[in-house]
Each structure stands twice: as C-alpha cells, then as structure tokens.
Backbone and ligand atoms as CSV (ligand in chain L), in Angstrom:
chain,resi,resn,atom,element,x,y,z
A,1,UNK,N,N,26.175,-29.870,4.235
A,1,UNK,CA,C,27.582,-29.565,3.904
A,1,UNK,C,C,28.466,-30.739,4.318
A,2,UNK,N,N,29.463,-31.042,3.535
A,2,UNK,CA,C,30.144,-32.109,4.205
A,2,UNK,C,C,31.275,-31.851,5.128
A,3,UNK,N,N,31.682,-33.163,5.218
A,3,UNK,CA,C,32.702,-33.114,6.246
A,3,UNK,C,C,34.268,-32.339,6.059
A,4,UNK,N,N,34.739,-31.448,6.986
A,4,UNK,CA,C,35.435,-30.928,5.901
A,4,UNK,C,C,35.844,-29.508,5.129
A,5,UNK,N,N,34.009,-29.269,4.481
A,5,UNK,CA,C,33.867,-27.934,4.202
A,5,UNK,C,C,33.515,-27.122,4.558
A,6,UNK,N,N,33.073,-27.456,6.169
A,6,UNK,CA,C,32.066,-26.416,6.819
A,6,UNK,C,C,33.060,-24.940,6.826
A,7,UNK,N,N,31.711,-23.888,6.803
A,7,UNK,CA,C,32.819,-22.451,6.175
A,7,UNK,C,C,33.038,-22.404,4.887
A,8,UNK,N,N,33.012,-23.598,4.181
A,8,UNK,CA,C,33.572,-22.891,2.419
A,8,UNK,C,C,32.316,-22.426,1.666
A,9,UNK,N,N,32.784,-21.145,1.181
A,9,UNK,CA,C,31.539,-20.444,0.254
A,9,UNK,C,C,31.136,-21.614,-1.124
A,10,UNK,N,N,32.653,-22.397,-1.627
A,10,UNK,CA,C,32.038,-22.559,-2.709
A,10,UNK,C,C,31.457,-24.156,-2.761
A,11,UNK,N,N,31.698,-24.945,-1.395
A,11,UNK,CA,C,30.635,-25.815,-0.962
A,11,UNK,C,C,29.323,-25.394,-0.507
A,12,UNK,N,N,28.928,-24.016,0.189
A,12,UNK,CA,C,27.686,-23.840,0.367
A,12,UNK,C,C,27.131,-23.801,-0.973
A,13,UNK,N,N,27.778,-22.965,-1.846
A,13,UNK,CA,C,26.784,-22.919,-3.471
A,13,UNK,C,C,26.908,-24.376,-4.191
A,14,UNK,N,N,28.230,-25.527,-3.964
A,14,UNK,CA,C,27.868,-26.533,-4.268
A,14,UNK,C,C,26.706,-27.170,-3.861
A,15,UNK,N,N,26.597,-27.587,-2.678
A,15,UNK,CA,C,25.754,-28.208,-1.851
A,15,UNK,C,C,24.137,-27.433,-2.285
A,16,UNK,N,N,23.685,-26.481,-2.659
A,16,UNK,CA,C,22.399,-25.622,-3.121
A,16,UNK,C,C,22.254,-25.945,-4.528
A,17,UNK,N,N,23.470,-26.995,-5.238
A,17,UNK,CA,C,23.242,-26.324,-6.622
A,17,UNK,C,C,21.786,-25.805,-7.775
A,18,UNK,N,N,20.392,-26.523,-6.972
A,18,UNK,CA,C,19.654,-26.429,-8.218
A,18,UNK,C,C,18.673,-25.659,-7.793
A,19,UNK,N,N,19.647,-24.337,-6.410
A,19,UNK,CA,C,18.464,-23.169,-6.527
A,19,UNK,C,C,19.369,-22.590,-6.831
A,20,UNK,N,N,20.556,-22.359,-7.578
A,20,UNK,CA,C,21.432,-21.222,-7.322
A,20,UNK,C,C,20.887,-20.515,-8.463
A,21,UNK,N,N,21.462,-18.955,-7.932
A,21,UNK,CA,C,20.847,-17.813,-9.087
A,21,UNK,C,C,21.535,-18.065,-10.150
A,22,UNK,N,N,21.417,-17.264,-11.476
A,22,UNK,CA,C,22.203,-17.521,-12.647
A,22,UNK,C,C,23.474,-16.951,-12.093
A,23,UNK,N,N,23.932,-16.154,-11.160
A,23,UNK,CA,C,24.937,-15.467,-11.484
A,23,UNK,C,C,26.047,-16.897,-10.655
A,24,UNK,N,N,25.938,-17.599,-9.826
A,24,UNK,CA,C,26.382,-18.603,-9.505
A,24,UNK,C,C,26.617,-20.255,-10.363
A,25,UNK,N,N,25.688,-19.801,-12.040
A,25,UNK,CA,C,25.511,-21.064,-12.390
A,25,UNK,C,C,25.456,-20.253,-13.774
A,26,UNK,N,N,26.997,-19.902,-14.492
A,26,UNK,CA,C,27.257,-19.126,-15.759
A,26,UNK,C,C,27.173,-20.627,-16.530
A,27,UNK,N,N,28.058,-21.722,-16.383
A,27,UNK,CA,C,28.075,-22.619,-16.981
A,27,UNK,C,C,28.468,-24.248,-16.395
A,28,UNK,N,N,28.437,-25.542,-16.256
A,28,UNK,CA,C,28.274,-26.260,-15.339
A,28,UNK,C,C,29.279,-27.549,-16.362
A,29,UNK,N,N,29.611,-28.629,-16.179
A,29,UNK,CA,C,29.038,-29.952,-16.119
A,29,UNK,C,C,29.557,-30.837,-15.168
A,30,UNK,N,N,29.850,-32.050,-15.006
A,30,UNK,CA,C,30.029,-33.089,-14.251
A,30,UNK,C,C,31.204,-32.478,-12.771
A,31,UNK,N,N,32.365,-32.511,-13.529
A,31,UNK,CA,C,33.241,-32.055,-12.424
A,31,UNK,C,C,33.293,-30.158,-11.774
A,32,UNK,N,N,32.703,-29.127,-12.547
A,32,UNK,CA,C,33.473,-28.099,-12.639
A,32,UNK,C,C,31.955,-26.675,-12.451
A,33,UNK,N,N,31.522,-25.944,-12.081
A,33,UNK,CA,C,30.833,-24.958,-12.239
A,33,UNK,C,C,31.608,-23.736,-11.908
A,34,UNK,N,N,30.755,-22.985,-13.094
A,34,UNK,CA,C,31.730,-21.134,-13.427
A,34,UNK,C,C,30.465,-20.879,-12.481
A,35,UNK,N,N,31.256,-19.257,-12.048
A,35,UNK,CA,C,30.404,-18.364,-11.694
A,35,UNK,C,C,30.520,-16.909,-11.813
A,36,UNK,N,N,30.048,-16.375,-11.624
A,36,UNK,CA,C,31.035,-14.447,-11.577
A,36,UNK,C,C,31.447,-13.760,-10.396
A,37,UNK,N,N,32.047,-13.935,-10.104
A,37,UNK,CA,C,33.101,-13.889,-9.235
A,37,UNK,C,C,32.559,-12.412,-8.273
A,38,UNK,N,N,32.572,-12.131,-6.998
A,38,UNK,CA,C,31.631,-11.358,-6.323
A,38,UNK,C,C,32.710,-10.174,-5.728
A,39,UNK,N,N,31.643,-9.093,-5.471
A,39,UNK,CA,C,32.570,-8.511,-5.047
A,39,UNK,C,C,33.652,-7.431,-6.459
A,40,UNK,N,N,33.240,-7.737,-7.287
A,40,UNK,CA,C,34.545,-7.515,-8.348
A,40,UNK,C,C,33.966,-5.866,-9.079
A,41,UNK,N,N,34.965,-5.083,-9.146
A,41,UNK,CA,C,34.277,-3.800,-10.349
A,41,UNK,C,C,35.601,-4.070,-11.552
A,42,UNK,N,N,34.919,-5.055,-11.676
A,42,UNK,CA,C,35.651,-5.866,-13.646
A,42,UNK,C,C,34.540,-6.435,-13.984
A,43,UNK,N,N,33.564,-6.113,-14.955
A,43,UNK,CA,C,33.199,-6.971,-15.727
A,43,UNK,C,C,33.213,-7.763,-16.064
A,44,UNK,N,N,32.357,-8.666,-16.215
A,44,UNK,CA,C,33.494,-10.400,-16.247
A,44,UNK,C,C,33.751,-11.221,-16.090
A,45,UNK,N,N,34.739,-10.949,-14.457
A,45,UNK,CA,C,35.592,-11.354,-13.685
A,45,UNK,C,C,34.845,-12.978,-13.607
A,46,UNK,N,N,35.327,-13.836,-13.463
A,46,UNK,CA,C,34.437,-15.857,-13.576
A,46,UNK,C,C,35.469,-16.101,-12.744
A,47,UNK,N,N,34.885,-17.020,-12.449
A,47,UNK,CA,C,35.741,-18.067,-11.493
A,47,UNK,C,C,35.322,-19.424,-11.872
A,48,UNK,N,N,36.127,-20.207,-11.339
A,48,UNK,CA,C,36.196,-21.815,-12.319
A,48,UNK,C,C,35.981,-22.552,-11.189
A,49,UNK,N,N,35.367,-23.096,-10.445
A,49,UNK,CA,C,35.321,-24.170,-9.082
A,49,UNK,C,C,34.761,-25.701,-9.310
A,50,UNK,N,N,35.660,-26.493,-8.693
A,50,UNK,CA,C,35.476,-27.805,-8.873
A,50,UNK,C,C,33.753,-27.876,-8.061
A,51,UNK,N,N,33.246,-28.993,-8.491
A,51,UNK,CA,C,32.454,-29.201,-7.597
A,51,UNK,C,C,32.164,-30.332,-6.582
A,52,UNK,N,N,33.581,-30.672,-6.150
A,52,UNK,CA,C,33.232,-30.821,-4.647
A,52,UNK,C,C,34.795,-30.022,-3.717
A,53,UNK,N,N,34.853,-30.390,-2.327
A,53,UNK,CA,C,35.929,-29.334,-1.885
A,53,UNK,C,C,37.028,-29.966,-2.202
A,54,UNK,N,N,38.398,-29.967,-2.491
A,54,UNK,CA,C,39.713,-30.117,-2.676
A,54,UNK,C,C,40.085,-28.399,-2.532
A,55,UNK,N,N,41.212,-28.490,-1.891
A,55,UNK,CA,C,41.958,-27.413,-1.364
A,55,UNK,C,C,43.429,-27.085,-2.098
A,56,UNK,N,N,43.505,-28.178,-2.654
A,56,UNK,CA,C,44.857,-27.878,-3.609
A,56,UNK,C,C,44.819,-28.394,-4.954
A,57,UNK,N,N,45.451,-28.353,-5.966
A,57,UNK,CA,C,45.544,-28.770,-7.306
A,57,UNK,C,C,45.764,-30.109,-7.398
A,58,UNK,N,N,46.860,-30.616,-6.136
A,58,UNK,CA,C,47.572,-31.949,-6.434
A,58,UNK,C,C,46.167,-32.960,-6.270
A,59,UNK,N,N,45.428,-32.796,-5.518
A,59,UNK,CA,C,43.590,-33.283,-4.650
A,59,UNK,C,C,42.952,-33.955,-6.132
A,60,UNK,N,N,43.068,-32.886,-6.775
A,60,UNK,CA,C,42.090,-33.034,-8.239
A,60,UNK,C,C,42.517,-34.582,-9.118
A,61,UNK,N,N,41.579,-34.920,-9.358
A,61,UNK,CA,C,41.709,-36.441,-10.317
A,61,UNK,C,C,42.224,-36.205,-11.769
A,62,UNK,N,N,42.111,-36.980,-12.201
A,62,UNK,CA,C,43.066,-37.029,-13.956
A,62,UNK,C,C,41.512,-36.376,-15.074
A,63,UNK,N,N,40.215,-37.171,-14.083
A,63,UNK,CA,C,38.938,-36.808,-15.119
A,63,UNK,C,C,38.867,-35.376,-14.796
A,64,UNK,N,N,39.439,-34.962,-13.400
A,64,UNK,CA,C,38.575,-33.127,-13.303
A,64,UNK,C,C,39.842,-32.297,-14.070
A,65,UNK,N,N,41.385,-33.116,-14.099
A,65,UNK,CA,C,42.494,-31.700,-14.665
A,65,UNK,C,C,41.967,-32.027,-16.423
A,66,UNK,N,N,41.447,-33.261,-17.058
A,66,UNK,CA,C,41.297,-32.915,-18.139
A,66,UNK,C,C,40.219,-32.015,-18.336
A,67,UNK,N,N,39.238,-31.671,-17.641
A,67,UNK,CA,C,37.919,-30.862,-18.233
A,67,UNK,C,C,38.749,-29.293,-17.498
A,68,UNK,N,N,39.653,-29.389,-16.685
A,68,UNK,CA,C,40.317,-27.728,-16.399
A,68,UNK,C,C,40.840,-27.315,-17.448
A,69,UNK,N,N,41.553,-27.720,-18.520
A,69,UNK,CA,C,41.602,-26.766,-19.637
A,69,UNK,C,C,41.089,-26.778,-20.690
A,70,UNK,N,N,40.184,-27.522,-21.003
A,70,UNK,CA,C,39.275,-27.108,-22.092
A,70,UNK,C,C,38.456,-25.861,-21.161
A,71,UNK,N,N,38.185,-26.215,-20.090
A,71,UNK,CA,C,36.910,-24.488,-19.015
A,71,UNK,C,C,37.834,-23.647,-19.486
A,72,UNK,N,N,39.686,-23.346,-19.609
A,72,UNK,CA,C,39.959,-22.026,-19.218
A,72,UNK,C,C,39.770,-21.586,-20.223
A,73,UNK,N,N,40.088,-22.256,-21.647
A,73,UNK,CA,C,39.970,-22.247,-23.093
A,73,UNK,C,C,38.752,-21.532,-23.424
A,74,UNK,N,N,37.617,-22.439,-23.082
A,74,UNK,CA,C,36.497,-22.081,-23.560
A,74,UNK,C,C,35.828,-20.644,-22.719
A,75,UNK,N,N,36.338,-20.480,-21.458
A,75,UNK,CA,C,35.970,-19.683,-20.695
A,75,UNK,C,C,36.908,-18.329,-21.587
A,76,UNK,N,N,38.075,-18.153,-22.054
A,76,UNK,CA,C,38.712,-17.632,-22.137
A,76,UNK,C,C,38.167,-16.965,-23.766
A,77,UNK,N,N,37.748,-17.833,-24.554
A,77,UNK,CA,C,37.025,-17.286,-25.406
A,77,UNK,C,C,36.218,-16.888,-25.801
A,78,UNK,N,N,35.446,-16.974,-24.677
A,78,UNK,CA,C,33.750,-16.606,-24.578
A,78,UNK,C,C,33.999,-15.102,-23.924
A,79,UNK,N,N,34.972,-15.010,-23.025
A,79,UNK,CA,C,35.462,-13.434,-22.808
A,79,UNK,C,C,36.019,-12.690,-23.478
A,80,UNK,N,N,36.552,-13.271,-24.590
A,80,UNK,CA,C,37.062,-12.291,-25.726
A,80,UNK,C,C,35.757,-11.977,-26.680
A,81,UNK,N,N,35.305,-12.614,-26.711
A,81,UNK,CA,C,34.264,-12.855,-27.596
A,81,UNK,C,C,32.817,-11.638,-26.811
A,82,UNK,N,N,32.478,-11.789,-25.822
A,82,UNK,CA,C,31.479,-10.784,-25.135
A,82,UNK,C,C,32.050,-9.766,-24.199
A,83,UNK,N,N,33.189,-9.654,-24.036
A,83,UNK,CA,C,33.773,-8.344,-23.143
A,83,UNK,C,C,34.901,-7.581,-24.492
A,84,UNK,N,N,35.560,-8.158,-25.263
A,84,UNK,CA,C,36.236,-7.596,-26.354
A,84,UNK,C,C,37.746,-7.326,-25.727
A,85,UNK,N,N,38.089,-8.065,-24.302
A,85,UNK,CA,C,39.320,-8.347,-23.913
A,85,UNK,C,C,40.463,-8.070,-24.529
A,86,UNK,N,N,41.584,-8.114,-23.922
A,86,UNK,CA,C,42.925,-8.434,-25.015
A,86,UNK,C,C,43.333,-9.642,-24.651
A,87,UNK,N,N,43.272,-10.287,-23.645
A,87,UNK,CA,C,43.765,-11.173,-23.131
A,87,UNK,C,C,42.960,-11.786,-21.642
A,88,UNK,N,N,43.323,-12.914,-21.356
A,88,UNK,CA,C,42.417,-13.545,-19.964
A,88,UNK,C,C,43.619,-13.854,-18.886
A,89,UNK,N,N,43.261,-13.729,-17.722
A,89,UNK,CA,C,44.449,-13.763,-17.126
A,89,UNK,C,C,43.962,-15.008,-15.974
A,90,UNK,N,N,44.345,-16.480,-16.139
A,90,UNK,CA,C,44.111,-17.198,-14.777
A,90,UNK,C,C,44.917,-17.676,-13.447
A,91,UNK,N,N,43.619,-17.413,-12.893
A,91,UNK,CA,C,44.717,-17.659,-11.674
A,91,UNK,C,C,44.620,-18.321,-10.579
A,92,UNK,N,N,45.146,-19.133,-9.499
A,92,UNK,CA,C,44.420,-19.636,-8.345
A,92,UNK,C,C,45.507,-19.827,-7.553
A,93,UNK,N,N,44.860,-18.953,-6.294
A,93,UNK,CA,C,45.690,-19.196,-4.912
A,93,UNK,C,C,44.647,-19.528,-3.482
A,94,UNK,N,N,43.313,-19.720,-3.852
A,94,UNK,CA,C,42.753,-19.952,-2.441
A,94,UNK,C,C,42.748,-20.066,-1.159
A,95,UNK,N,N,43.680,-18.739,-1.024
A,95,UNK,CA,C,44.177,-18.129,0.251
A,95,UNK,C,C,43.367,-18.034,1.313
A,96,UNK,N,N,42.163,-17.028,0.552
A,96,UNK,CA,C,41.284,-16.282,1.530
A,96,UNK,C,C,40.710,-16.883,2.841
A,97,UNK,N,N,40.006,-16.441,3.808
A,97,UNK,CA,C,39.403,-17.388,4.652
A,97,UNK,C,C,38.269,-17.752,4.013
A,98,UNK,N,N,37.521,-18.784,4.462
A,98,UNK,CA,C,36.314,-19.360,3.905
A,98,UNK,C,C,36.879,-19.472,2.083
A,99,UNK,N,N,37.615,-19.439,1.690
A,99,UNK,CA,C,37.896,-19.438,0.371
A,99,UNK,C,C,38.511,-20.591,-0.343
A,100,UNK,N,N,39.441,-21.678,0.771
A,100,UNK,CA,C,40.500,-21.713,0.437
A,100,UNK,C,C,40.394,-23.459,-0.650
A,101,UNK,N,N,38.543,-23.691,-0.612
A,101,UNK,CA,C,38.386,-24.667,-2.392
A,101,UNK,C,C,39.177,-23.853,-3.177
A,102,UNK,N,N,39.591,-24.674,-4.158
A,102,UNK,CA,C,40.274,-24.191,-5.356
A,102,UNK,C,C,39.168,-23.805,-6.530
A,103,UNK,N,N,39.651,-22.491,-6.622
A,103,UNK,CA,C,38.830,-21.689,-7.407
A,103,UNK,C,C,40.081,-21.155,-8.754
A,104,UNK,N,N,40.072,-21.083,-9.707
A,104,UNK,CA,C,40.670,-20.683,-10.699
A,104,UNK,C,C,39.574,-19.179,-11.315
A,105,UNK,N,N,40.112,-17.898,-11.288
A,105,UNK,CA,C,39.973,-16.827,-11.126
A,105,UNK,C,C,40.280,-16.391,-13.117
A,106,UNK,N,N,39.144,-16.473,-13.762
A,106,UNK,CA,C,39.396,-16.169,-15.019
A,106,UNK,C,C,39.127,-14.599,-15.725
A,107,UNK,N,N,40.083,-13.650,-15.358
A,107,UNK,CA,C,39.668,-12.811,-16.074
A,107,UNK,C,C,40.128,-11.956,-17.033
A,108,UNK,N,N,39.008,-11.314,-17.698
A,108,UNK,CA,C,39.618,-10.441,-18.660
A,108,UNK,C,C,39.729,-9.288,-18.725
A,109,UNK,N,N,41.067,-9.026,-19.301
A,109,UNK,CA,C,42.145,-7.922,-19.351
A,109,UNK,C,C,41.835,-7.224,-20.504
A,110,UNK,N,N,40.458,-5.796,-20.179
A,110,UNK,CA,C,40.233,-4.734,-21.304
A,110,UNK,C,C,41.287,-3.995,-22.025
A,111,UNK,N,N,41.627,-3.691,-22.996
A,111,UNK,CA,C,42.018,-3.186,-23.657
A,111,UNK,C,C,42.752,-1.834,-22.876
A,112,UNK,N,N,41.698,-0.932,-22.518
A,112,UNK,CA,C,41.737,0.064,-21.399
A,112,UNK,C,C,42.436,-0.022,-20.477
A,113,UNK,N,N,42.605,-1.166,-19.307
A,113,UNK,CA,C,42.805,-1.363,-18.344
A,113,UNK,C,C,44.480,-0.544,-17.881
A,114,UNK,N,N,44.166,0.396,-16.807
A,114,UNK,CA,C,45.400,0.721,-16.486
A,114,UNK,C,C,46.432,-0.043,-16.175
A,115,UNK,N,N,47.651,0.627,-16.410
A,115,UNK,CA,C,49.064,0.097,-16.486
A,115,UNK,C,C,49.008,-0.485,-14.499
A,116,UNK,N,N,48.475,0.408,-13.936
A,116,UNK,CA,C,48.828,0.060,-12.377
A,116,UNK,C,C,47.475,-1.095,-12.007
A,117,UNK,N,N,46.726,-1.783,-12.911
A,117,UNK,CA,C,46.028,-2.430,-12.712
A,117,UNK,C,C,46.225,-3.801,-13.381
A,118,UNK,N,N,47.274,-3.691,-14.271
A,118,UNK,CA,C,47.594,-5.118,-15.156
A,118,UNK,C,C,48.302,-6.520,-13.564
A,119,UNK,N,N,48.474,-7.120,-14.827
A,119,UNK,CA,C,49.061,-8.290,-13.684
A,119,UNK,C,C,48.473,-8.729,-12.717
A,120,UNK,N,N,49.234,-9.288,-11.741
A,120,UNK,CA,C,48.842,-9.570,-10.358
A,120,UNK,C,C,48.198,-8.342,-9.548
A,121,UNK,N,N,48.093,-7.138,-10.313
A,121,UNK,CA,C,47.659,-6.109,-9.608
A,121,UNK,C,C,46.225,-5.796,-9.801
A,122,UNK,N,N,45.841,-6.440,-11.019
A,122,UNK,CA,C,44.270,-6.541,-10.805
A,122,UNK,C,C,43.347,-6.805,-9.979
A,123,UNK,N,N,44.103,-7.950,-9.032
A,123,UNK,CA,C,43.304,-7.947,-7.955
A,123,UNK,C,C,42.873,-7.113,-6.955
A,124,UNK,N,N,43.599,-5.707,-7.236
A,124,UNK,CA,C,43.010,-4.527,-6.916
A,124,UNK,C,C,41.790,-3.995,-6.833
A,125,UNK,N,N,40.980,-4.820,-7.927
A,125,UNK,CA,C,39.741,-4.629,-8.648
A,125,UNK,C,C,38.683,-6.165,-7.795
A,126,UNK,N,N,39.400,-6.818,-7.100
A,126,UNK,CA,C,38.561,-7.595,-6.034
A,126,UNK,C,C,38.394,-7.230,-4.499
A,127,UNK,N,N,37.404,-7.878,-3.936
A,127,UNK,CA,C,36.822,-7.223,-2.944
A,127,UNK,C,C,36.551,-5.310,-2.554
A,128,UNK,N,N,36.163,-4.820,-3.748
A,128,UNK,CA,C,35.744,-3.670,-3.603
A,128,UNK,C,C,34.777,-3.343,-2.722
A,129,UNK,N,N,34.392,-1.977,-2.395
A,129,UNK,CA,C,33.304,-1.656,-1.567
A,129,UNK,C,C,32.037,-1.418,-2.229
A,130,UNK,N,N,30.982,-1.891,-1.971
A,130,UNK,CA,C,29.662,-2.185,-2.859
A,130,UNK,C,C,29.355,-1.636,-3.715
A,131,UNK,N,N,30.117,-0.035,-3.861
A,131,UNK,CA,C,29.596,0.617,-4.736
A,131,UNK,C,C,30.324,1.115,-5.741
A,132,UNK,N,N,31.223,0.197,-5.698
A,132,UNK,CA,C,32.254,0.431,-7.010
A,132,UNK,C,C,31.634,-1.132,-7.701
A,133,UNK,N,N,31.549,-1.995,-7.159
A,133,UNK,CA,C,31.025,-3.669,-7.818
A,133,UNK,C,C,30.640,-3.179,-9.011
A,134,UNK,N,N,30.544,-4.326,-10.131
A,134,UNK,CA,C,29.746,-3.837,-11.341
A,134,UNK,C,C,28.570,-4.108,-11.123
A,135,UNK,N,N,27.374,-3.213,-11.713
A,135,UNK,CA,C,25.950,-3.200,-11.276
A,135,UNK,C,C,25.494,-4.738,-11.867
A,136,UNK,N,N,24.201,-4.512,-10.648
A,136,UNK,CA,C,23.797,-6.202,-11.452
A,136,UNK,C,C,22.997,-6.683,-12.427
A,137,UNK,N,N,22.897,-5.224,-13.272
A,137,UNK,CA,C,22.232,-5.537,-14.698
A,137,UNK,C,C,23.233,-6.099,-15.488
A,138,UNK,N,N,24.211,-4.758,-15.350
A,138,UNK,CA,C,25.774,-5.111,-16.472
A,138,UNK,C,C,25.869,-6.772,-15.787
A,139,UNK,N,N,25.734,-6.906,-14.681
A,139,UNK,CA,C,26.586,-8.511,-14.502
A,139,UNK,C,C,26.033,-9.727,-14.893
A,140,UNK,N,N,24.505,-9.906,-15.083
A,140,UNK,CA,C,23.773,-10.672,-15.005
A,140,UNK,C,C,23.561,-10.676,-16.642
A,141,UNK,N,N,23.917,-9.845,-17.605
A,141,UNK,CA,C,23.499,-9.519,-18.746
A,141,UNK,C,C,25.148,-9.951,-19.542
A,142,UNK,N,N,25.763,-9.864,-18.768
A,142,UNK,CA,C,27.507,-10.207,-19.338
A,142,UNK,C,C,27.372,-11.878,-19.097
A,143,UNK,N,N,26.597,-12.150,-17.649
A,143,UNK,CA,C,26.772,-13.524,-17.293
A,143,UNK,C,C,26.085,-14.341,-18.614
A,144,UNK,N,N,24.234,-13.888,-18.825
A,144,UNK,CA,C,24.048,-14.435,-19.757
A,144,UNK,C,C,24.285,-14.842,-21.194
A,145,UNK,N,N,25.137,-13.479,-21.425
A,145,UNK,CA,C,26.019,-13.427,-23.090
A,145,UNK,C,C,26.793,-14.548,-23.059
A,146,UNK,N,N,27.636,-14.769,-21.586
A,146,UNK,CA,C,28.758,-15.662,-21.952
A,146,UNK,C,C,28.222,-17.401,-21.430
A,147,UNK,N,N,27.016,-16.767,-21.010
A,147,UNK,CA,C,26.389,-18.768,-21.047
A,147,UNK,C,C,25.778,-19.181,-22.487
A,148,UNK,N,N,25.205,-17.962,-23.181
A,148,UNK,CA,C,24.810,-18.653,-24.464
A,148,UNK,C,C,25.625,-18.560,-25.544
A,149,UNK,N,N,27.426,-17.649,-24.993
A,149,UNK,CA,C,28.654,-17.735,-26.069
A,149,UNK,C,C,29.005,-19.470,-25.639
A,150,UNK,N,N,29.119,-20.005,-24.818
A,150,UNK,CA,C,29.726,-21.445,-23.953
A,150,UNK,C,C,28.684,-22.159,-24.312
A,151,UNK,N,N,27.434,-22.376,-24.509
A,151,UNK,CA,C,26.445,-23.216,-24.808
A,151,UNK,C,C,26.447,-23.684,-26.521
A,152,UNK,N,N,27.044,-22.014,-27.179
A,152,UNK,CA,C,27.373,-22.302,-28.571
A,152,UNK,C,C,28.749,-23.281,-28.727
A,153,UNK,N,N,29.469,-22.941,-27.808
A,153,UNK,CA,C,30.943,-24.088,-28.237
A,153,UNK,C,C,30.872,-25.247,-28.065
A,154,UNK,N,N,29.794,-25.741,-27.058
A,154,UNK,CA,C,29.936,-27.061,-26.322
A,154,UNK,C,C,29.178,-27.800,-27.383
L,1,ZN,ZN,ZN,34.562,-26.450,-0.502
C-alpha cells in the first residue's frame, strides 16, 4: 500500500488489482476501475474510482478528468440499458472513514423507486444491514450484464 493510503478500501482493491473478484473489477482501463458498490439493497449501485489515491477532484490530472466523463456516460448507459432505470444519479463526497479516495457513486434511479428514496435520499439504500444487500446472484449477474453492455461500447 502506499504512502498515504494506508486505511483506504479503494487502495487496498487497487493495490490487489489482478486477484480482485468480478464484483470489484465491472470494468477497468488505464486511469479509472468500476465496481459495485457494497453494502447497497439497489441493484446496480457502481462506483467509479480512480486508480491510484487522490482525495479530492482538484488532485486528478487533465488525462484522468477526460476519461471521467466518457465512465459516467458509458456507465450511465449501460444502466439504462440492463437495470431499465429512468435516470442515473452521480455523485461524490468521500466523506466516509477509510473512504475518503474519490469515488464517484453511479446509480440508477428505477422507475419504482419511492418518492422518500429519490435524490440525495437514496443513500438511504447504502450501508444497509446484510440482509437487506442485494443477493449475490442478482449482483454478480447485473455486474456481468453491464461488463459485457461496456465491453460492447468500448
Ligand atoms: Zn486510496
């Protein structure tokens, strides 16, 4: 781990990258790896992480903000496309402890989704208790739809 990141979750899965499970390695290249976001009872739910640590937006180089919006784009359509979404909602505040790499939080907003769950209030639907999480067939089976929807765009 480097100097720096000791404690950050998404340098430990950097630093492992070429055992990580699929659910840590939805889609990859040079600057940027998705993953599905843990903890979550949303379907879905991705997260966008640079791959190395920077803690704020301003940190990031000119080569990693150009490949950040083609990811939210492409991330964003690959969730309409295998969850049947209305919309993707991104976001990044890397508050948490051990959290605080910049992670961009991509998710999508079902059709369904209650009125007291829209917005900033979705995050209602993070850090649940284990047994609300979405199971890890549904997750691993959503993860793979949307690596071979993203493998088709690229
Ligand atoms: Zn980090």
């Amino acid at each position: 781990m480097t100097v720096g990141a000791e404690g950050c979750f998404s340098c430990a899965n950097n630093d492992r990258f070429d055992e990580l499970p699929a659910s840590e390695l939805v889609a990859t290249d040079e600057h940027w790896r998705v993953a599905r976001a843990i903890n979550t009872a949303l379907p879905g739910w991705l997260v966008l992480v640079p791959r190395r640590h920077v803690t704020t937006l301003a940190e990031l180089t000119d080569a990693e903000a150009a490949g950040l919006g083609l990811w939210q784009i492409r991330l964003s359509r690959a969730l309409h496309a295998v969850t049947g979404c209305v919309k993707t909602y991104v976001v990044q505040f890397a508050e948490a402890a051990g959290f605080a790499h910049v992670h961009f939080h991509v998710v999508p907003r079902p059709p369904e989704l209650p009125e007291e769950l829209r917005g900033p209030r979705v995050f209602g639907l993070l850090g649940r208790p284990e047994a609300e999480h979405v199971p890890a067939g549904l997750a691993d089976e959503l993860a793979g739809r949307l690596r071979a929807h993203l493998l088709a765009q690229a």
